[in-house]
C-alpha positions, 0 to 999 in steps of 0.5 A: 559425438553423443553416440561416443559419449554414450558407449563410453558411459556404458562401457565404464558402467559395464566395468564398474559392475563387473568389479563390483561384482567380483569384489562382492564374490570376494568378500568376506564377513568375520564374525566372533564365536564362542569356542572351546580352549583347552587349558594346561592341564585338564580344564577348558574354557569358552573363549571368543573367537574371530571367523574369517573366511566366513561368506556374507551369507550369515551361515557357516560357509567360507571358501574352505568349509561348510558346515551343515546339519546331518544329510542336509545340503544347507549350510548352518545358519548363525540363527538357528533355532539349536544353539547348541548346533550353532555352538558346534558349527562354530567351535568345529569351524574355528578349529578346522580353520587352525589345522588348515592354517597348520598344514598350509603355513607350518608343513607347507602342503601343496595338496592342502592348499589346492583342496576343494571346500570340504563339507562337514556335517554335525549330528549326522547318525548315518554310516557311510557307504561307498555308493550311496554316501549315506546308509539308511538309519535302520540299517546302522547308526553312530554316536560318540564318533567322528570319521572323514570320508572320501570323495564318491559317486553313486553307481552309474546306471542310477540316473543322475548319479551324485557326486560328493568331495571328501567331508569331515563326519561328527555324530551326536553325543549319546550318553551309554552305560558302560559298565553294563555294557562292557565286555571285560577282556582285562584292559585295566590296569591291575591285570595288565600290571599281574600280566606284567610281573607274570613272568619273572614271578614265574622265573623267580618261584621255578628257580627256587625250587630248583636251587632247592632241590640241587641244594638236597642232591649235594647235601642229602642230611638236609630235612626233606619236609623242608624241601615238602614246605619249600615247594609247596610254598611256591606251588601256593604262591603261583596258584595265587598268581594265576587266580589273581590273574583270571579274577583281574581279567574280569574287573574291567567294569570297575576302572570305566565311567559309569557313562561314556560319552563324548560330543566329537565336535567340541573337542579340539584334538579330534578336529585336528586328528579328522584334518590330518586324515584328510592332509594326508588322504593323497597316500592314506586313505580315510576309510582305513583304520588301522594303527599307523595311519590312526597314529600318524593323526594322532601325532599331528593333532598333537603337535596342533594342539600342543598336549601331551595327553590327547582327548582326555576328558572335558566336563559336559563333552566327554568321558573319554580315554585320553592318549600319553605321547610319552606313553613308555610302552614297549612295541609287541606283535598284539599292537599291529591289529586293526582292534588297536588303532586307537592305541597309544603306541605309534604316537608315543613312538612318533614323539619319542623321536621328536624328543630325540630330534630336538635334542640332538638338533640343539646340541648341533646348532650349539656347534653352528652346525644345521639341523639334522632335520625339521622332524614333523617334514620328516614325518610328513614325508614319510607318509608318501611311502606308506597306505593302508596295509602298511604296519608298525615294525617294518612299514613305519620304520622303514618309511622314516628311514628312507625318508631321513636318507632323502631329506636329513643333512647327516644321514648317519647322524639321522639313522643312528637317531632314528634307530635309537628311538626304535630300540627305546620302543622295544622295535629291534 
């Protein structure tokens, strides 16, 4: 009976410890952190956050992120000796925590939610490199960026080759001098403005003279030195013109910051953007940049963040250009290379149908009738059909509308939506 007694003892002792142990795994530690909060208009603020998923470990380290310092392994202590570096860790863990929690509760992603934990390194310099995960230093270093990267191994016949999942890059803030730097190409907004009335300038000074010259063939008596002056006046005014444009083209240095500079980590809408290559890195792939699947984070960032201009500037941060999701311009051939991946366009067009979406979804509910579609599925979906190659005019377009046909209650009413916005962006 004591024998019995015993084993029982032991055998509830046994289980008491298991779950003692499983419940210490389980366990989290919140902790309050201050982070950055963007206000309505260009102003932030530093605002105290709660962290949840945070491990008892008195580090930035939860079931979902871990954040660490450069290429090191450790993760970031609430201790460190670099406030700034805790300031950082804290404001890039809250932020990624709120994309996460977006993709999960709002898109529903099952590829979200089955992520393994994502490492993310702050102040890290190094480029990337396919086979060996960090570049040497010497070779190429990074400031003012954020990047993901996808999950690697280094090659086989190195011993003991490493393997690393996808991780979420953020260099350090370097300050340069811009203006110094800068090579003009005439991205400012008087030229482009002079590039912009170029043409009907043009058209109207030829038809001018012509009307002139037609207007002296049916009545000859009229004096030919007026005719002489008429042309002359319009020669003149299109040499200005055309001098006005090739000094303008020059001007540049003059519409930048004297510094740029941007502290990747602090600022929320490129957390989100970072996230969103990764959500979406089961169909496009996070090493490309190029202007559909740069745009398509844009457009989530956007909608997490709750702005219509992205990445605008933020004192002591960032000096940056920010993005207008209203943006009015028009599609041209010029916005499909891979040097305008960080323009503007894909997302304005990306909104312009959310905005076209919403009105026509409200006028339908008003009649008792369903949505057409929950427009952010609909461009999540759409990202199933599209990879690295795929370009604005035809893979972009042709993804939303296949995927309206699969998913929108009336396809008629969703094409005829969608193919409206497409006009309204020069896309015919």
């Amino acid at each position: 009976m004591t024998t019995q007694t015993r084993l029982l003892n032991k055998l509830i002792f046994g289980v008491l410890l298991l779950s003692s142990v499983a419940k210490a795994e389980n366990t989290t530690c919140p902790k309050n952190f201050d982070v950055v909060e963007r206000d309505s208009k260009e102003g932030y603020s530093l605002v105290s956050k709660r962290l949840d998923d945070l491990n008892c470990s008195n580090t930035f380290e939860g079931s979902h992120f871990k954040i660490v310092n450069g290429t090191t392994d450790e993760a970031i202590r609430f201790d460190d000796k670099n406030a700034k570096l805790v300031g950082k860790a804290a404001n890039v863990y809250y932020h990624l925590t709120v994309a996460r929690n977006y993709w999960i509760n709002n898109i529903k992603s099952d590829y979200v939610s089955s992520l393994a934990q994502i490492v993310v390194r702050l102040d890290i310099t190094n480029a990337y490199s396919n086979v060996r995960h960090f570049k040497n230093e010497e070779l190429e270093k990074n400031f003012n960026n954020a990047w993901s990267v996808p999950e690697g191994e280094e090659p086989s016949f190195i011993k003991n080759p490493k393997k690393w999942g996808k991780e979420i890059w953020f260099s350090p803030m370097k300050q340069i001098q811009t203006r110094n730097l800068i090579e003009s190409d005439g991205s400012n907004p008087v030229h482009e403005s002079l590039v912009l009335i170029k043409d009907p300038l043009i058209d109207f000074s030829t038809n001018n003279a012509i009307y002139t010259g037609m207007s002296m063939l049916v009545a000859p008596a009229i004096n030919q030195s007026y005719l002489l002056d008429n042309a002359i006046t319009n020669l003149g005014f299109l040499a200005v013109l055309y001098g006005s444009i090739e000094v303008t083209k020059h001007m540049d240095k003059f519409f930048v910051d004297k510094y740029y500079y941007i502290e990747t980590a602090m600022v929320p809408e490129i957390i989100y953007h970072e996230y969103a290559h990764i959500a979406m890195s089961d169909h496009l792939k996070t090493v490309h940049s190029v202007p559909v699947i740069e745009g398509m984070a844009d457009y989530f960032a956007s909608v997490i963040a709750k702005r219509d201009k992205m990445y605008e500037k933020m004192d002591n941060f960032s000096t940056n250009r920010f993005k207008n999701v209203n943006n009015k311009s028009l599609y041209s051939p010029y916005l499909e290379g891979a040097w305008n991946a960080t323009s503007d366009f894909t997302l304005s067009l990306l909104w312009k149908g959310r905005n076209e979406f919403d009105i026509i979804n409200k006028k339908r509910l008003a009649k008792g009738q369903p949505i057409i579609a929950d427009y952010d599925q609909l461009v999540f979906k759409s990202h199933f059909e599209l990879d690295e190659t795929s370009d604005i005019s035809n893979g972009l377009t042709k993804a939303l509308v296949n995927t309206c046909r699969e998913n929108c209650q009336s396809i008629r009413a969703g094409i005829n939506t969608l193919q409206y916005v497409f006009e309204q962006k020069g896309l015919n």
